[in-house]
C-alpha positions in Angstrom: 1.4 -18.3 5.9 0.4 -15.4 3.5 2.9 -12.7 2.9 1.3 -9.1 2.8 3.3 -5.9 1.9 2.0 -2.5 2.9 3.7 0.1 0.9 4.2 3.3 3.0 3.7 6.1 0.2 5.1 9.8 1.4 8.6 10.5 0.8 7.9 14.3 2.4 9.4 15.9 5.7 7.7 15.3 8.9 5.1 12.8 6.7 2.5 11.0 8.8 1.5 8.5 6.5 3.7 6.2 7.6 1.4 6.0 10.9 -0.7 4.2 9.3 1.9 1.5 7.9 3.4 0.8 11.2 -0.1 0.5 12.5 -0.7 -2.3 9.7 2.6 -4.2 10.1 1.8 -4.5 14.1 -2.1 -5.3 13.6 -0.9 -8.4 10.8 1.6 -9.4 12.6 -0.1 -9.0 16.3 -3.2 -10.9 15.3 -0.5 -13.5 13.1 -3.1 -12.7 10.1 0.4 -13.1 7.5 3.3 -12.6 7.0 3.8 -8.6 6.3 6.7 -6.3 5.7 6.5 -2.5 4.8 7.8 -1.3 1.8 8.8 2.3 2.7 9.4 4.1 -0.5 11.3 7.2 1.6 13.5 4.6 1.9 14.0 3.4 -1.6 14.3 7.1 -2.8 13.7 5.6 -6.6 14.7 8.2 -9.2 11.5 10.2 -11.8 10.2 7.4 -13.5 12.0 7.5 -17.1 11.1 3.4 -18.1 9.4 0.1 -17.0 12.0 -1.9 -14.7 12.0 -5.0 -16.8 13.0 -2.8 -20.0 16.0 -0.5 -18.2 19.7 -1.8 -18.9 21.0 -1.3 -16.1 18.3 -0.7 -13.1 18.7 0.0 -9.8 19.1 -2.6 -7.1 16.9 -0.8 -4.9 14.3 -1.3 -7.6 14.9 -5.2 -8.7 14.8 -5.6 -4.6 10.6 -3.7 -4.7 10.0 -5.5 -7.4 11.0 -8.8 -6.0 9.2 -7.9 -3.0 5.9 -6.9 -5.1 5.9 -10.4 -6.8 6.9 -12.2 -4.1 3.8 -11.1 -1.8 0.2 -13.0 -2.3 -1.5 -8.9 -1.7 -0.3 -5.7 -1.3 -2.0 -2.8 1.3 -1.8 0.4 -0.8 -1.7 3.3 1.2 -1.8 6.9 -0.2 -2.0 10.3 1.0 -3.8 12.9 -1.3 -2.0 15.9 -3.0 -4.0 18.2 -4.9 -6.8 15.5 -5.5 -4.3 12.8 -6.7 -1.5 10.4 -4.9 2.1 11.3 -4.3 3.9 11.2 -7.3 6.7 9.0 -5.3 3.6 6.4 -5.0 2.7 6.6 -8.7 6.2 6.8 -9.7 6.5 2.8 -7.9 3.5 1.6 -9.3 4.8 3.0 -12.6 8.1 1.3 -12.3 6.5 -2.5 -12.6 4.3 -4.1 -14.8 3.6 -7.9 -14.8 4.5 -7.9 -10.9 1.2 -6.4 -10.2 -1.0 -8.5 -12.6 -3.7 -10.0 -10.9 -2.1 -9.0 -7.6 -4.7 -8.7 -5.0 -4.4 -4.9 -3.2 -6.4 -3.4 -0.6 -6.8 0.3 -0.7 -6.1 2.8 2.8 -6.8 6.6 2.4 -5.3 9.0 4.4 -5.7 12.6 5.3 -4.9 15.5 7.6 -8.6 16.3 7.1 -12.5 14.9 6.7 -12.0 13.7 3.5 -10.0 10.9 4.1 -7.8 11.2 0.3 -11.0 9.5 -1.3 -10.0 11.1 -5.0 -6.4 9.8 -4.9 -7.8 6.3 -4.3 -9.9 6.3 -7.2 -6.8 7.2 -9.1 -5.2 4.7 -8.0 -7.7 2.0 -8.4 -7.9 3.1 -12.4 -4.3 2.5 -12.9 -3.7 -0.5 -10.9 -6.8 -2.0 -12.8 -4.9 -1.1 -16.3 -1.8 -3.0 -15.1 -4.8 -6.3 -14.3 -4.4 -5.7 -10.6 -7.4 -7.1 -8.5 -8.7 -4.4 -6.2 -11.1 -5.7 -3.2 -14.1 -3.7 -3.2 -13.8 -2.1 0.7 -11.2 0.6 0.9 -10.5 2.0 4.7 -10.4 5.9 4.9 -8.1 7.7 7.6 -8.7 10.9 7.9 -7.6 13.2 10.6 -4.0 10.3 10.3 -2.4 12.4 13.7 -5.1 12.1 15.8 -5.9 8.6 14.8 -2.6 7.3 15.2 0.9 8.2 17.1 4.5 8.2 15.1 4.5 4.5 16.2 1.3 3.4 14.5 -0.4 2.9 18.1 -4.2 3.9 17.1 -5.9 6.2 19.8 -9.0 4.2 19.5 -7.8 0.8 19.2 -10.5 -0.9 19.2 -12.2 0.5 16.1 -9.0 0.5 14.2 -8.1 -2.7 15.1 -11.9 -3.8 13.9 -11.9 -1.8 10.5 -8.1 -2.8 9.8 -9.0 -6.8 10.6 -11.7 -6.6 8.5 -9.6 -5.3 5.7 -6.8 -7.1 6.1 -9.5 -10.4 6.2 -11.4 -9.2 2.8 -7.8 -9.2 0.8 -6.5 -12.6 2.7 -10.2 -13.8 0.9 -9.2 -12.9 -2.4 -5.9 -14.0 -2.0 -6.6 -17.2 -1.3 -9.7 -17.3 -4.2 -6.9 -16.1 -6.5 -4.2 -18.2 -5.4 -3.0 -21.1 -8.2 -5.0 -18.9 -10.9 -2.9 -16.5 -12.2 
């Protein structure tokens, strides 16, 4: 079975990001789509980026352990919340941290917001950096906006069938390029 990690992006107080990460983990693993694990970076707490893991002497083991985590998935759901028309900087700080662990890693793309706009520009970010580090991006990307209404604390979506339709369907469309990129890279 497929392994997918979601990486849960907000380190901030009373965040609601993370919603939409426990709502992925329990749609996966409900529907036995993969294998999936969330990779909360609150958790991990990594330090300002100051160099590339595989060049520090003496990194972190909370850092070898996302990076190990990174390569060892076939894709990677990329969530992000939007600050000031970008992503967190604890989100760009972990995609920062690793090189070669993301090349030609398949990742889906989930937006989130408080409001109507879903944190569309942040994605677009995103997707420019990931694509200099030779990550594969699949074309969909799922917006979120309005994240409290559409979700409680424990990722249970109000509306469950449409977010259990939308969140198959992009869940399916990264399984597809996993397995069209699998043995290629």
């Amino acid at each position: 079975m497929r392994k997918i990690a979601i990486i849960s992006p907000s380190v901030r107080k009373g965040r609601n990001s993370h919603r939409a990460a426990l709502f992925f983990l329990n749609l996966i693993t409900e529907k036995n789509l993969a294998e999936a694990e969330i990779l909360d970076l609150l958790e991990y707490d990594f330090p300002l980026f100051n160099e590339r893991l595989k060049y520090q002497d003496s990194p972190l083991e909370r850092a070898k352990d996302f990076a190990e985590r990174i390569k060892s998935a076939d894709g990677v759901i990329v969530l992000s919340v939007e600050y000031n028309g970008a992503p967190p900087a604890s989100l760009k700080n972990a995609v920062d941290l690793l090189t070669d662990e993301w090349r030609r890693k398949p990742l889906a793309f989930v937006s989130l917001s408080d409001g109507h706009f879903g944190g569309t520009q942040a994605i677009i970010a995103l997707q420019f950096a990931f694509l200099k580090l030779g990550a594969v991006s699949v074309p969909s990307v799922l917006r979120i906006p309005f994240i409290k209404d559409a979700f409680d604390v424990n990722g249970v979506p109000g509306d469950r069938e449409t977010w259990d339709k939308r969140g198959v369907a992009l869940v399916n469309e990264l399984l597809w390029y996993v397995e069209n990129l699998a043995g290629k890279k």
